[in-house]
C-alpha positions as CSV (number, residue, x, y, z in Angstrom):
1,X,22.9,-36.8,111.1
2,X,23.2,-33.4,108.9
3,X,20.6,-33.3,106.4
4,X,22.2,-32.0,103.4
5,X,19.9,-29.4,102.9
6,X,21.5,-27.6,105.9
7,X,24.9,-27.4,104.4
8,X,24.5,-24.5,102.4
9,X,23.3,-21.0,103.6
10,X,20.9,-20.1,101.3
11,X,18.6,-23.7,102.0
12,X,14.8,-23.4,101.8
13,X,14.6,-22.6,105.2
14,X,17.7,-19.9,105.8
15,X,17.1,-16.3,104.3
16,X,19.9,-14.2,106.1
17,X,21.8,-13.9,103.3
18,X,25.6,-15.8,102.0
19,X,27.5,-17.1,105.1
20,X,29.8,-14.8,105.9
21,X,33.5,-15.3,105.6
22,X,35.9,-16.6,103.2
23,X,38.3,-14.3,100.9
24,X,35.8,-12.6,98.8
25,X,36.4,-9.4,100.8
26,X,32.6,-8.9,100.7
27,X,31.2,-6.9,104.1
28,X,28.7,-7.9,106.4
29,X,26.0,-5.8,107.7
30,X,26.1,-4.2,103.9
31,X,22.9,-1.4,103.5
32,X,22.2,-3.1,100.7
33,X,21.6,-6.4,102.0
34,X,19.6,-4.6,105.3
35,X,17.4,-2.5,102.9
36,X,16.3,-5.7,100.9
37,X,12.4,-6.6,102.1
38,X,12.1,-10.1,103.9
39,X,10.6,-11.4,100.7
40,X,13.3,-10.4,98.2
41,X,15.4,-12.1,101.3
42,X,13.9,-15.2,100.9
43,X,13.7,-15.0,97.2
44,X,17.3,-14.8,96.9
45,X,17.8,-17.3,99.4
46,X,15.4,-20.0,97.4
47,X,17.5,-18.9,94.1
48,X,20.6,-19.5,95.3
49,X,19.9,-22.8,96.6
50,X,19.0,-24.2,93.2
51,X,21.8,-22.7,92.2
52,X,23.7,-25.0,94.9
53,X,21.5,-28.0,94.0
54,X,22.3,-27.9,90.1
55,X,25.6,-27.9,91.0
56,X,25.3,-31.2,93.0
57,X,25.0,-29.9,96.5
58,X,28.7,-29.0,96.3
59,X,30.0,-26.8,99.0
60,X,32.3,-23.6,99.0
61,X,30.0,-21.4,96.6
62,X,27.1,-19.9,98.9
63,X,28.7,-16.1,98.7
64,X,28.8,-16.9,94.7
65,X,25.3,-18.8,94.4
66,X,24.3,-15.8,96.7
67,X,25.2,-13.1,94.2
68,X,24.3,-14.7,91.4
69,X,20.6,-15.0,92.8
70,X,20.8,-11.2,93.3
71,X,22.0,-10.5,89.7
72,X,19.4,-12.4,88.3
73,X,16.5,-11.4,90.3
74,X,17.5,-7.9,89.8
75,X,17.9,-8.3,86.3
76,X,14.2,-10.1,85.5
77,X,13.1,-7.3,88.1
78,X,14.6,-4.3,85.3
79,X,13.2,-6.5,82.2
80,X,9.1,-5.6,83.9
């Protein structure tokens, strides 16, 4: 049985970043991404999954949930 928690990238205990694919025309292996500290990596990750929870656990949104978490930690990082 899949736990539910596993069905979207950015779960508690997955911090590589959105899954990879799709339209979005985003690239993998950005520097951006691989300049980001393991602990803004898993920040994002943690963000983006209660993103994906409020949402009701519905799937197709990790790239979306993924980049929302950035914009948001990025912006209460520029507010300090």
């Amino acid at each position: 049985m899949i736990n539910a928690r596993d069905s979207h990238p950015a779960g508690p205990a997955k911090s590589a970043g959105p899954a990879q694919g799709g339209s979005s025309g985003a690239k993998s292996g950005s520097t951006e991404q691989a300049s980001k500290s393991p602990q803004t990596q898993d920040r994002i990750a943690r963000r983006a999954y209660e993103l994906y929870e409020q949402r009701e656990r519905r799937d197709g949104w990790a790239l979306e949930d993924w980049l929302n978490a950035e914009r948001e930690l990025a912006g209460a990082a520029s507010r300090r």
